[in-house]
VEXTI-404682 format. One record per residue (C-alpha): residue in one letter; z, y, x. Coordinates in steps of 0.2 Angstrom, whole numbers, padded with zeros to 4 digits, always signed. Example, Ala and Ser with C-alpha at 12.3 -4.5 7.8 and 13.67 -1.06 7.14 Angstrom:
// residues 2
A+0039-0022+0062
S+0036-0005+0068
END
This chain:
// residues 92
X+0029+0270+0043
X+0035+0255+0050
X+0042+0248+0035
X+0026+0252+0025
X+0016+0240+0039
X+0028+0226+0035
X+0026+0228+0019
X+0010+0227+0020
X+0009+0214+0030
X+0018+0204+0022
X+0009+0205+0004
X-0006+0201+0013
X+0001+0186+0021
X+0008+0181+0004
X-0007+0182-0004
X-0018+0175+0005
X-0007+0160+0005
X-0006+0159-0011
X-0024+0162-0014
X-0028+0148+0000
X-0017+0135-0012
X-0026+0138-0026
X-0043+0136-0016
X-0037+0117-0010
X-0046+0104-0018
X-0035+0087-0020
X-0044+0072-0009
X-0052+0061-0018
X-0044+0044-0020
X-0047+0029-0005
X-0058+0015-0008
X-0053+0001-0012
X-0052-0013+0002
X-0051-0031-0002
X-0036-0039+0006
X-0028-0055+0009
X-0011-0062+0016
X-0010-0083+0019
X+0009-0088+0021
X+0014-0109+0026
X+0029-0113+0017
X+0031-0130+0023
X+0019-0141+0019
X+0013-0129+0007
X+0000-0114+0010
X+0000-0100-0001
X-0017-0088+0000
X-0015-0071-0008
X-0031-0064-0011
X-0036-0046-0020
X-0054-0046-0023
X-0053-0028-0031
X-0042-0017-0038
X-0035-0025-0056
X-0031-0043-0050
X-0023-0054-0038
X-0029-0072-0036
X-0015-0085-0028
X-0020-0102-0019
X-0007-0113-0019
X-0012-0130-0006
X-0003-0145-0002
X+0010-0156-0010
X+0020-0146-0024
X+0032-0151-0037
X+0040-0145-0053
X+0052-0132-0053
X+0046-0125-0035
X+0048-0107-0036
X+0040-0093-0025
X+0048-0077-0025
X+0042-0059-0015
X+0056-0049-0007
X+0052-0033+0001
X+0035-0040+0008
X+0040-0057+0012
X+0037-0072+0002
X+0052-0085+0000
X+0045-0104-0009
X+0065-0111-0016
X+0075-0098-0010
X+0068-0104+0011
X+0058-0089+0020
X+0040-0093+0023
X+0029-0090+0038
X+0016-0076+0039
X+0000-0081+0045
X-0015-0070+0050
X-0030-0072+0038
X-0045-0080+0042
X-0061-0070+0044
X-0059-0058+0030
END
């Protein structure tokens, strides 16, 4: 008899498991936010700006020459292979 609850028991557990993962409905994707990170890189300011979600737009300010080269690396933004400085964004 005891073995029979178990059993029991446990098939309803089972299915009502199972039926509870077919009933859950995937969330819908997250909005978009607009988004902005401004780096100083000497006497150069670099504004990265995303507007919406299919492009990026990139401000470069201040003296720059040929062959100056910005690269990402792991999140942080490197102008001829020097580190540059994060700073906070400006009312956005």
């Amino acid at each position: 008899m005891k073995k029979l609850l178990l059993a029991g028991t446990a098939a309803f557990l089972i299915a009502t498991a199972a039926r509870a993962a077919e009933d859950d409905i995937p969330p819908p994707p997250s909005r978009f936010q607009p988004w902005q990170q401004v780096w100083q890189c000497n006497d150069i300011r670099v504004t990265i700006t995303g507007r919406d979600p299919f492009s990026v737009e990139y401000d470069i300010g201040g003296m720059i020459w040929g062959g100056s080269r910005f690269t990402v690396i792991k999140g942080a933004l490197y102008f001829n292979s020097r580190p540059c400085l994060p700073l906070q964004p400006v009312g956005y």
